[in-house]
C-alpha positions as a Markdown table, in Angstrom:
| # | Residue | x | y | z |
|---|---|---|---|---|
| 1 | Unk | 103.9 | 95.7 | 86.9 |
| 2 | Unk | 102.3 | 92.7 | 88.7 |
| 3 | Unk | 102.1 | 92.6 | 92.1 |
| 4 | Unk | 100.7 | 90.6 | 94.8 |
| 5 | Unk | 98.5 | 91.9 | 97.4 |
| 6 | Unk | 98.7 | 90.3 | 100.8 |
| 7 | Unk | 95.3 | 89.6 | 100.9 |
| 8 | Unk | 94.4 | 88.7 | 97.6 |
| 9 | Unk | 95.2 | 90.9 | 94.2 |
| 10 | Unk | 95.7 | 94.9 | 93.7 |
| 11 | Unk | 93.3 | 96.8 | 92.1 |
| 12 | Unk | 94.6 | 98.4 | 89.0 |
| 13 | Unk | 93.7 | 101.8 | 90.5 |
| 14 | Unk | 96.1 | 100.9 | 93.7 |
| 15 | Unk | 99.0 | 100.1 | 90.8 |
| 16 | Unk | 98.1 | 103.1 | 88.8 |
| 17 | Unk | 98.6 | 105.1 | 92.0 |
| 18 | Unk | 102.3 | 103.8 | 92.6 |
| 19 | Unk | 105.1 | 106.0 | 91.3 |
| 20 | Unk | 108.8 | 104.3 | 92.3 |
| 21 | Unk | 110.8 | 106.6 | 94.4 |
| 22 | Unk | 107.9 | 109.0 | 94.3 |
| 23 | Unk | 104.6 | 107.5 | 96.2 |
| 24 | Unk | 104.3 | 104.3 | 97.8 |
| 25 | Unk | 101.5 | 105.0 | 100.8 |
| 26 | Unk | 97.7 | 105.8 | 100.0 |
| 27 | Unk | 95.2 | 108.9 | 102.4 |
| 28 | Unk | 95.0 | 106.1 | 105.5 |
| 29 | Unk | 98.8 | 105.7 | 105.8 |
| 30 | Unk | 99.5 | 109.1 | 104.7 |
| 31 | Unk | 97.2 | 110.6 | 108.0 |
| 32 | Unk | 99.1 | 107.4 | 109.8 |
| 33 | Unk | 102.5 | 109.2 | 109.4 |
| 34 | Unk | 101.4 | 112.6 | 110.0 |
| 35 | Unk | 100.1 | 111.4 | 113.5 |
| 36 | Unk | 103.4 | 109.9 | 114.1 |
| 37 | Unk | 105.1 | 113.1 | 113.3 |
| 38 | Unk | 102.6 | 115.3 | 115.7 |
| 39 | Unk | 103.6 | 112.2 | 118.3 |
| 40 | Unk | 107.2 | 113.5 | 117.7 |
| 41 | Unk | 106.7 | 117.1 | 118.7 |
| 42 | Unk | 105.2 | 116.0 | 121.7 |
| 43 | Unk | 107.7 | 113.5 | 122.5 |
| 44 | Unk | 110.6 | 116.5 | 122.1 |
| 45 | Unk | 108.5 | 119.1 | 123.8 |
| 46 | Unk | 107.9 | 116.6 | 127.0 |
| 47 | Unk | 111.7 | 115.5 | 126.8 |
| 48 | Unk | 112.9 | 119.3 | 126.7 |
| 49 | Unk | 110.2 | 120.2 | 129.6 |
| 50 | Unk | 111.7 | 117.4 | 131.6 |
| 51 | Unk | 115.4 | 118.1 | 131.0 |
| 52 | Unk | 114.6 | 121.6 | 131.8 |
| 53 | Unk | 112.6 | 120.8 | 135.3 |
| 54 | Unk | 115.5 | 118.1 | 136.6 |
| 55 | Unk | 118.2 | 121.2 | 135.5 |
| 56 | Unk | 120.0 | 119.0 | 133.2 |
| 57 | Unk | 123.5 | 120.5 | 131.8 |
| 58 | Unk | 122.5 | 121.7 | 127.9 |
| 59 | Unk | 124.5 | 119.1 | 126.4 |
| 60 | Unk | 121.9 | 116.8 | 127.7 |
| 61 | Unk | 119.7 | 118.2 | 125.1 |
| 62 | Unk | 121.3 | 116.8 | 122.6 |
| 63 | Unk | 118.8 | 114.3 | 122.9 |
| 64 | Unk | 116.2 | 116.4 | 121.5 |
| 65 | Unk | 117.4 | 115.0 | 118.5 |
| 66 | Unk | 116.1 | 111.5 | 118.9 |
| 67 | Unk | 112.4 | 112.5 | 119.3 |
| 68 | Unk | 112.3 | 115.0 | 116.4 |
| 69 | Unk | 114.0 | 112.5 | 114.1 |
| 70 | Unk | 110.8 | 110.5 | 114.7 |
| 71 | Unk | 108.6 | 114.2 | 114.3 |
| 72 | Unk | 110.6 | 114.7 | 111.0 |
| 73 | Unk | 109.9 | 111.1 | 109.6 |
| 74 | Unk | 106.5 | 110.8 | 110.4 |
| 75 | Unk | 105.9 | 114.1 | 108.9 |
| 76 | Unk | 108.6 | 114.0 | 105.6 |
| 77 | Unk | 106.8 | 110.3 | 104.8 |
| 78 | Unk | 103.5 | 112.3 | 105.3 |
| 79 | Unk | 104.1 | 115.2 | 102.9 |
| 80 | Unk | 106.5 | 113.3 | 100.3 |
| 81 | Unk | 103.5 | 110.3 | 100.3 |
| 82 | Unk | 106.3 | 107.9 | 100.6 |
| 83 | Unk | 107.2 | 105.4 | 103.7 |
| 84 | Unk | 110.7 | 105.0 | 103.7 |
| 85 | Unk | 109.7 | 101.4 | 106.0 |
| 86 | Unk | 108.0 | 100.5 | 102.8 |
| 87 | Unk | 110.4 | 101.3 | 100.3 |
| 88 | Unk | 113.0 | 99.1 | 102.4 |
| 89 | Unk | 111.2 | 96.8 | 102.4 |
| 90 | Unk | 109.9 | 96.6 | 98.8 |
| 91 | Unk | 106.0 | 97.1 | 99.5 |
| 92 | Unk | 103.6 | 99.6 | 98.7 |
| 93 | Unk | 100.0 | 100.0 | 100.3 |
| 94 | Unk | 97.2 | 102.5 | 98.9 |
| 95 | Unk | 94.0 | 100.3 | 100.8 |
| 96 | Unk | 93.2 | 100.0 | 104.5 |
| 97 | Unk | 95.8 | 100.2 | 106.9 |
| 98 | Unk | 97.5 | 97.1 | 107.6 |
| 99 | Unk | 97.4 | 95.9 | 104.2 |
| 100 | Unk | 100.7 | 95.8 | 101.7 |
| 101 | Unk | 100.8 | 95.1 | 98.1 |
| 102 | Unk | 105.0 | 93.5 | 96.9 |
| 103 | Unk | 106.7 | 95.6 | 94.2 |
| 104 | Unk | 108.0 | 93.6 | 91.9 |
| 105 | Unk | 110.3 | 94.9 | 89.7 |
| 106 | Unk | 113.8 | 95.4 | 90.7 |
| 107 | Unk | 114.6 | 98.6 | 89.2 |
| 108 | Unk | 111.0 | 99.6 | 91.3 |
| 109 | Unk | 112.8 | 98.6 | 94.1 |
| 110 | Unk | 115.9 | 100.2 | 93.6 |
| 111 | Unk | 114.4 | 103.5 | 93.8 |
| 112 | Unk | 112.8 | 103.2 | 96.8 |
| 113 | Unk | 115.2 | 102.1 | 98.5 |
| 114 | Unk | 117.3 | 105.1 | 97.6 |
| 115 | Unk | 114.4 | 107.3 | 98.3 |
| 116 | Unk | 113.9 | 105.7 | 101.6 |
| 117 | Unk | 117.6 | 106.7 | 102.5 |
| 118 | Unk | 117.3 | 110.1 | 101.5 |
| 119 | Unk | 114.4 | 110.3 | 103.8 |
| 120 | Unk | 116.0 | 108.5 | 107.3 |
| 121 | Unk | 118.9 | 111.0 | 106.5 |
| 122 | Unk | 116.6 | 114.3 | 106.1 |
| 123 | Unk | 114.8 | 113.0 | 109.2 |
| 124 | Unk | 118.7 | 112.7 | 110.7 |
| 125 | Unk | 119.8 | 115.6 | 109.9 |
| 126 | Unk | 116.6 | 117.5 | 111.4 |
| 127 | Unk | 116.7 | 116.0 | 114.7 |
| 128 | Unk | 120.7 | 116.8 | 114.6 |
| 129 | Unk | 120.0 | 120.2 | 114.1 |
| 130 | Unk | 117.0 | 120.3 | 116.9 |
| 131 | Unk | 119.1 | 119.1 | 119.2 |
| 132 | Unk | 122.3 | 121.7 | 118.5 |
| 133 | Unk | 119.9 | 124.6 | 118.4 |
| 134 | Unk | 118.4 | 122.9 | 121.9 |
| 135 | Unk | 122.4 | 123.1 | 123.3 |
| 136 | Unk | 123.3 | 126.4 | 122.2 |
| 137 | Unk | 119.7 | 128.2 | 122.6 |
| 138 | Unk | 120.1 | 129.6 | 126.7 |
| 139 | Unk | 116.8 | 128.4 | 128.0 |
């Protein structure tokens, strides 16, 4: 596979570390994700504090399920080593952050685009259930 770094060429090691479907992101972006997901869990712990202090009715915690959809992509990308922004978008980085090296191949492409989906619905599915457990749960 060739492919085009943004700022200049990959190294063969950051091409031998791409797997289609499988990894895409490198330790930086990996820690990147993870921070995003621990961002999540506080996001859905200060939204349930605050629906909780203004005695919201429980169906307003439905909305749980937005901020641990974000938890549960930051931290799926994190533990699968695959961005799902990445694989939509048909880039791969394992340098510095900020960086992004194209993929290619179409078939490449294909596949993380279809891993990308699996993950946005996991991370759907997640919050969903967050949030349903958050109505039902009497707090």
């Amino acid at each position: 596979m060739i492919a085009t770094f943004a700022a200049g060429r990959a190294s063969a090691n950051q091409e031998s570390e791409y797997r289609p479907g499988v990894c895409n992101i490198g330790p930086e972006e990996i820690a990147r994700r993870r921070r995003a997901g621990h961002l999540g869990v506080v996001a859905t712990l200060a939204t349930l504090a605050i629906l909780l202090a203004i005695d919201a009715p429980p169906l307003a915690r439905l909305l749980l399920a937005l901020p641990a959809a974000g938890a549960a992509t930051g931290y799926l990308q994190a533990w699968l080593k695959f961005c799902a922004g990445f694989g939509s978008a048909g880039v791969f980085n394992f340098g510095p952050l900020g960086g992004t090296v194209k993929v290619d191949d179409a078939e490449a492409r294909r596949r993380d685009r279809a891993r990308s989906i699996q993950i946005f619905l996991a991370a759907l599915a997640i919050g969903l259930a967050v949030g349903v457990v958050a109505v039902i749960v009497p707090i």
